[in-house]
C-alpha positions, -999 to +999 in steps of 0.1 A: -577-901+740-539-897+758-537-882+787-523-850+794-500-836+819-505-808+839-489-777+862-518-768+884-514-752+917-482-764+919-485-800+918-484-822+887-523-837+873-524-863+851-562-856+833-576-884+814-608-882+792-632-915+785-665-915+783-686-905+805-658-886+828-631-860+826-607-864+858-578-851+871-551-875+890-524-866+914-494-874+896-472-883+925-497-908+943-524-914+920-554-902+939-582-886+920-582-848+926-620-843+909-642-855+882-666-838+856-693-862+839-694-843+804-684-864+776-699-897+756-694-923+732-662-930+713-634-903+732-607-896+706-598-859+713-570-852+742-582-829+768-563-796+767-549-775+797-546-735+799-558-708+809-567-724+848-585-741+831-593-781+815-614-781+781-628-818+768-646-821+740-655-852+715-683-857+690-720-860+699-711-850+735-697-807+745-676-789+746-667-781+786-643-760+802-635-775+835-623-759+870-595-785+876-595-771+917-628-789+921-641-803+886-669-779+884-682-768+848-667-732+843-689-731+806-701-757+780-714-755+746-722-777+721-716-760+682-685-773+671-675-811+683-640-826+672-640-863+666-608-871+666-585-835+664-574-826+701-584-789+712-555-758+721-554-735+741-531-703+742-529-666+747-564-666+763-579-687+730-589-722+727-589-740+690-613-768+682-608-786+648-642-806+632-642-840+614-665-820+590-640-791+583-648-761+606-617-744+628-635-725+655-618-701+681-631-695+715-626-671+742-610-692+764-626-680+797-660-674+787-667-697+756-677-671+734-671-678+700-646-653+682-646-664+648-648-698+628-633-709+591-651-734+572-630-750+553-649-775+538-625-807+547-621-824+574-592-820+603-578-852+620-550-836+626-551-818+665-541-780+658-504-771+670-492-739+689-455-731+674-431-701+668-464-681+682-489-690+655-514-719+652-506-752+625-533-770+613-534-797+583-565-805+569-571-841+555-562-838+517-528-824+530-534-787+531-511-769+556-530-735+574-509-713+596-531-691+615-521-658+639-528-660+676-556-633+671-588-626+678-595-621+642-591-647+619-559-639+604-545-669+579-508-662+577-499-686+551-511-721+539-493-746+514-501-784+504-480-811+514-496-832+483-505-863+503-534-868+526-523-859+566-543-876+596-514-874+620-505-841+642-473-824+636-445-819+659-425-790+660-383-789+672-354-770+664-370-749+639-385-780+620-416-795+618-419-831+614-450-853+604-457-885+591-478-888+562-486-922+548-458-945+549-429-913+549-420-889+576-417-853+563-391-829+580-398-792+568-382-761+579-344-746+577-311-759+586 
């Protein structure tokens, strides 16, 4: 897993997930702020920041939403588990993307789940918030662009027509992402 960086309270975190721990890291001096023993096993998935609040996740371990102010479990759960696909988080709703093909939104705050997709391949690929909507390719290549809703809203979806295991990135109105042995730029001049 990379670590992520983080405005909180002020101050820069760096938080770093490996198994067991979660922890947040003054970014100026290095001192650890807090830990939160929640995940196990092989960490691929980035921790995520929003909200107030840190979310880890990874395969045979939880889900955990994490008080970054003293590392305390805000909610946990243990449906949906990415193996590899980082989580997002934004206008109040966090996105988790399964090895085994399941998008799942959850209230951010709370952990209730809003709605799910199954869509029956997998997702390496870590979902993407861009131009207000959420990008997510699946493994075969297929391309979904969801709303930032609380209903499951699929605003378009199209096929790139080679297999995808990297995460787009998004800049200048163009997304870019790599795909095999060729590096795709896609949007308008």
């Amino acid at each position: 897993a990379s670590p992520i960086l983080a405005s909180i309270g002020g101050k820069y975190q760096v938080i770093l997930a490996a198994d067991p721990l979660v922890a947040g890291y003054d970014a100026e001096t290095g001192k650890e702020l807090w830990t939160a023993n929640c995940l196990s096993g092989e960490v691929g998935p980035s921790p995520a920041y929003g909200e107030g609040l840190v979310f880890a996740a990874n395969e045979y371990a939880r889900l955990a939403a994490i008080n970054p102010a003293n590392g305390q479990m805000v909610w946990e759960q243990d449906e949906y588990m990415p193996e590899v696909a980082s989580p997002v988080v934004s206008e109040g709703l966090l996105f988790v993307a399964t090895s085994y093909g399941v998008l799942a939104c959850y209230d951010a705050k709370t952990g209730a789940k809003i709605w799910e997709h199954d869509g029956g391949v997998g997702y390496y690929s870590s979902p993407v918030i861009a131009d207000g909507k959420l990008f997510l390719f699946n493994t075969e290549g297929h391309l979904q662009v969801y709303a930032l809703s609380r209903e499951k809203t699929l605003v378009a979806e199209s096929s790139l027509g080679v297999k995808v295991t990297t995460t787009p990135a998004f800049a200048n109105n163009r997304m870019f992402v790599r795909a095999g042995t060729a590096l795709y730029c896609i949007g308008s001049k």
